[in-house]
NUKE-978186 format. One record per residue: residue number from 1; x, y, z of N, C-alpha, C in turn; residue in three letters. Coordinates in steps of 0.001 Angstrom, whole numbers, plus 500000, padded with zeros to 6 digits. Layout:
NODE NUM X Y Z X Y Z X Y Z ala
...
//
This chain:
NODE 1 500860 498830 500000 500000 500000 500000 500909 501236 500000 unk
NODE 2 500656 502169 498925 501294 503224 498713 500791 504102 499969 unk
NODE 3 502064 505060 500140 501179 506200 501155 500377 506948 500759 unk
NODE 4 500759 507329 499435 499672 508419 498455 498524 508004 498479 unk
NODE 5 498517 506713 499052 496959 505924 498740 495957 505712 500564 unk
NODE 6 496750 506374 501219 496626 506775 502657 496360 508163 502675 unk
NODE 7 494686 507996 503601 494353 509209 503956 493927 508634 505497 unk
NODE 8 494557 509738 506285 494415 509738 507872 492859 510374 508374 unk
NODE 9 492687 510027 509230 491142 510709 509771 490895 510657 511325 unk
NODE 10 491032 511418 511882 491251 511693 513044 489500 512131 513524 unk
NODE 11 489396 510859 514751 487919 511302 515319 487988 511631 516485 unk
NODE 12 487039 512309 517122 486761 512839 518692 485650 512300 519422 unk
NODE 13 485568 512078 520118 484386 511592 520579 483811 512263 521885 unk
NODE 14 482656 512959 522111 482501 513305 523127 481326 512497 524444 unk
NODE 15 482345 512007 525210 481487 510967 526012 480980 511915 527017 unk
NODE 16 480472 512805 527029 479217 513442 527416 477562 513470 526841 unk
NODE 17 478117 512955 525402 476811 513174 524725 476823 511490 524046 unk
NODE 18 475155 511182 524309 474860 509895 524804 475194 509332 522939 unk
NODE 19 475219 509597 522351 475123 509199 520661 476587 508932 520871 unk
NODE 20 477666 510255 520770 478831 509700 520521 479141 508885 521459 unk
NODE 21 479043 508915 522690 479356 507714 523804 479292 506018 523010 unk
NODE 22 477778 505711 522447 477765 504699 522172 478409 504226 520937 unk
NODE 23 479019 505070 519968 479499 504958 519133 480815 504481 519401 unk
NODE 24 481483 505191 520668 482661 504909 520914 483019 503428 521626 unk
NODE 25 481881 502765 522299 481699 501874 523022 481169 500762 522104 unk
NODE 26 481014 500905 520746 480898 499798 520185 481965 499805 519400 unk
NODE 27 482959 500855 518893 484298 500642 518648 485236 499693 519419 unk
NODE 28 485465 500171 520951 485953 499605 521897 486069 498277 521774 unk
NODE 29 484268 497894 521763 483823 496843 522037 483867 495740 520577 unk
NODE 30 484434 495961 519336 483942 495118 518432 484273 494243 518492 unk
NODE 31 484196 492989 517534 484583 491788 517182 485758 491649 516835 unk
NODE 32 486882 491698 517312 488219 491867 516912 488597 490723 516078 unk
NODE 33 487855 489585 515873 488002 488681 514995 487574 489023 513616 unk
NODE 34 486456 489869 513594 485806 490323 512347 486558 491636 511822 unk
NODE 35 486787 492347 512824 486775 493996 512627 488150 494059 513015 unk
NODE 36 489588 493950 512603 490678 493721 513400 491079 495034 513289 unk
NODE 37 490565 496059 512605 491161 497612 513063 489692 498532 512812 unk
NODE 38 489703 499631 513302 489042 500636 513405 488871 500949 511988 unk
NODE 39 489343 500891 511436 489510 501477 509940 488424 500325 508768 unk
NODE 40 488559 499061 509364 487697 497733 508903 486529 498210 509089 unk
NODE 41 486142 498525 510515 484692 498761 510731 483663 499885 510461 unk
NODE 42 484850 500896 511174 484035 502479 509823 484267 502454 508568 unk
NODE 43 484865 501578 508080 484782 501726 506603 483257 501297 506201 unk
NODE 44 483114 499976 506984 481806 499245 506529 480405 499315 506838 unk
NODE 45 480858 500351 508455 479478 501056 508666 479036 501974 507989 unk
NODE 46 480494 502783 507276 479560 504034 506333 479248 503604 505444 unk
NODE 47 479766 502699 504830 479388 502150 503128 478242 501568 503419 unk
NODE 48 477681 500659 504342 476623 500096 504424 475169 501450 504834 unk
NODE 49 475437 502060 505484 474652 503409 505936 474433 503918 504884 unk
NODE 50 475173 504027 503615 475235 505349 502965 474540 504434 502010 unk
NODE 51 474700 503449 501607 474386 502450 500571 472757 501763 500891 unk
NODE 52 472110 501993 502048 470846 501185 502371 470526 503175 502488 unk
NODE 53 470772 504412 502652 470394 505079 502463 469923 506012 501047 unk
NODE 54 470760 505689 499962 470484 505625 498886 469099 504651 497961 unk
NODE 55 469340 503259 499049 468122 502071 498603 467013 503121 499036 unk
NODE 56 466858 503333 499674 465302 504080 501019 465437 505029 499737 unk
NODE 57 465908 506078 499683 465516 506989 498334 465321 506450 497146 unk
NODE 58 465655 505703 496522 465797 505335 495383 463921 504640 495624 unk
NODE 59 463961 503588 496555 462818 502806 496650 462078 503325 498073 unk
NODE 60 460990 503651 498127 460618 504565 499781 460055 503077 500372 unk
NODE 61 459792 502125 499499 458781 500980 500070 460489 499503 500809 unk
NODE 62 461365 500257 500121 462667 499385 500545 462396 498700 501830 unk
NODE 63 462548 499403 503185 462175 498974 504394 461176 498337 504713 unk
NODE 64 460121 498381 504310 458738 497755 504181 459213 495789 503682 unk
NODE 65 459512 496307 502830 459611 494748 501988 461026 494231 502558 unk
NODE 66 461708 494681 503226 462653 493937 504417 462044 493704 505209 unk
NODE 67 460905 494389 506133 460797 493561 507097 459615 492969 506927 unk
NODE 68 459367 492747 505720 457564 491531 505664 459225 490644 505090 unk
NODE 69 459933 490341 504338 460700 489487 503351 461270 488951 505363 unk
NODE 70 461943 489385 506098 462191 488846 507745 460989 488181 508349 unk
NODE 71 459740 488644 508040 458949 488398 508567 458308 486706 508209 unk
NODE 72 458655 486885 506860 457793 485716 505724 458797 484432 506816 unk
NODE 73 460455 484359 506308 461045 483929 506796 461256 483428 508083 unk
NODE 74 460574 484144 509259 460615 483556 510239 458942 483031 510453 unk
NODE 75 458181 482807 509530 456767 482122 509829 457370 480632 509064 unk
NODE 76 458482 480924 507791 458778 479547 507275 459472 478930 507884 unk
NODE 77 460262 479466 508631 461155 478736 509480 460378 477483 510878 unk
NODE 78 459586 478058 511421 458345 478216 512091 457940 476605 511674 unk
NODE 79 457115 477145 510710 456284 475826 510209 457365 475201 509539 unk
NODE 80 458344 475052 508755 459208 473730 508987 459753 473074 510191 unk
NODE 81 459942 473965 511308 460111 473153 512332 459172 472450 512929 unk
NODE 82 458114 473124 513018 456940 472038 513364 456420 471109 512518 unk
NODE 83 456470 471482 511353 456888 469870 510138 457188 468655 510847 unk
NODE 84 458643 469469 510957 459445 468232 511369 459106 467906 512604 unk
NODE 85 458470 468482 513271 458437 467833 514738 457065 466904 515040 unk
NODE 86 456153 467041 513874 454723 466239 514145 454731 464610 514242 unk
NODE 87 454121 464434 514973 454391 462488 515129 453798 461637 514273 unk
NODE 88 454579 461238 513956 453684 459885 512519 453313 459255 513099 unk
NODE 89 451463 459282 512417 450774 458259 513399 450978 456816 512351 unk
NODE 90 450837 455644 513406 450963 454434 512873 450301 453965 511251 unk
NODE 91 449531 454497 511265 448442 454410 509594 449333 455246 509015 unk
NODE 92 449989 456168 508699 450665 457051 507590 452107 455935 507696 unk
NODE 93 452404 455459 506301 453409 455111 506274 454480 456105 505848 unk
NODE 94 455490 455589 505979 456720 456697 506606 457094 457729 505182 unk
NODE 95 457131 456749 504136 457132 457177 502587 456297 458043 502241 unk
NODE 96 455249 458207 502621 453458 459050 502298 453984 460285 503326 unk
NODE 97 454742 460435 504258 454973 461349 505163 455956 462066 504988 unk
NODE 98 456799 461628 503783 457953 462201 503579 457800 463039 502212 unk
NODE 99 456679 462345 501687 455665 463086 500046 455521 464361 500814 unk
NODE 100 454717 463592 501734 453950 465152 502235 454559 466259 502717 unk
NODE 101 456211 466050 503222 456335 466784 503884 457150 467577 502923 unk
NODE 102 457635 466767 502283 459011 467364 500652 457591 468519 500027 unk
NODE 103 456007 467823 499443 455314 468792 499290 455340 470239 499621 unk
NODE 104 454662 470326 501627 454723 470981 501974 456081 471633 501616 unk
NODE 105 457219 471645 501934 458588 472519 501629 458816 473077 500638 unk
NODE 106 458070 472702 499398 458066 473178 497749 457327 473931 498002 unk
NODE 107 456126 473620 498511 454757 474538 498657 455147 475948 499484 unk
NODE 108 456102 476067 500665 456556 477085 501155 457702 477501 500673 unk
NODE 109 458445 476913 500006 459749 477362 499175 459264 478641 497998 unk
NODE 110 457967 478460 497532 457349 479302 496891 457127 480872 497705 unk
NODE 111 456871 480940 498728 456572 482426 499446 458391 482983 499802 unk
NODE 112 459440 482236 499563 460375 482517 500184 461171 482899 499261 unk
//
């Protein structure tokens, strides 16, 4: 990495005021496995901020259809687990239960 290709940025933080406080405290605090410098993580909070803020303008319904598209997802999640958890009664043979259930999963693979 060239230096010419280095720009420095010097932040302040004032832990009097409750916004920058927490800002600074999730710096402190990151994932040092994920985020191994300061520079990793504000890079990716602004690009991601600035980039889902552009989506919201571009599309006003953006947020909306994230959280029904979270929402759909955790009702499918939902009912496949209880899929899987229903007891085969002795009359359904095991093959007819496994139609049904591969069915059902196509059948909800469709809303997802």
């Amino acid at each position: 990495m060239a230096k010419e290709n280095v720009k420095a940025l010097y932040l302040r933080f004032d832990l009097a005021d409750e916004e920058e406080c927490r800002a600074y405290d999730y710096l402190q605090n990151r994932d040092k496995t994920e985020f191994g410098s300061y520079t990793k993580l504000v890079s990716r909070a602004v690009n991601e901020f600035y980039e889902r803020r552009s989506r919201l303008k571009a599309d006003p319904y953006f947020e909306t259809r994230e959280k029904e598209d979270a929402f759909i997802a955790r009702v499918l999640d939902a009912v496949r687990h209880s899929a899987l958890s229903l007891p085969v009664s002795q009359e359904t043979e095991a093959a007819e239960q496994e139609e049904n259930v591969e069915a059902m999963f196509a059948f909800l693979d469709g809303f997802g």
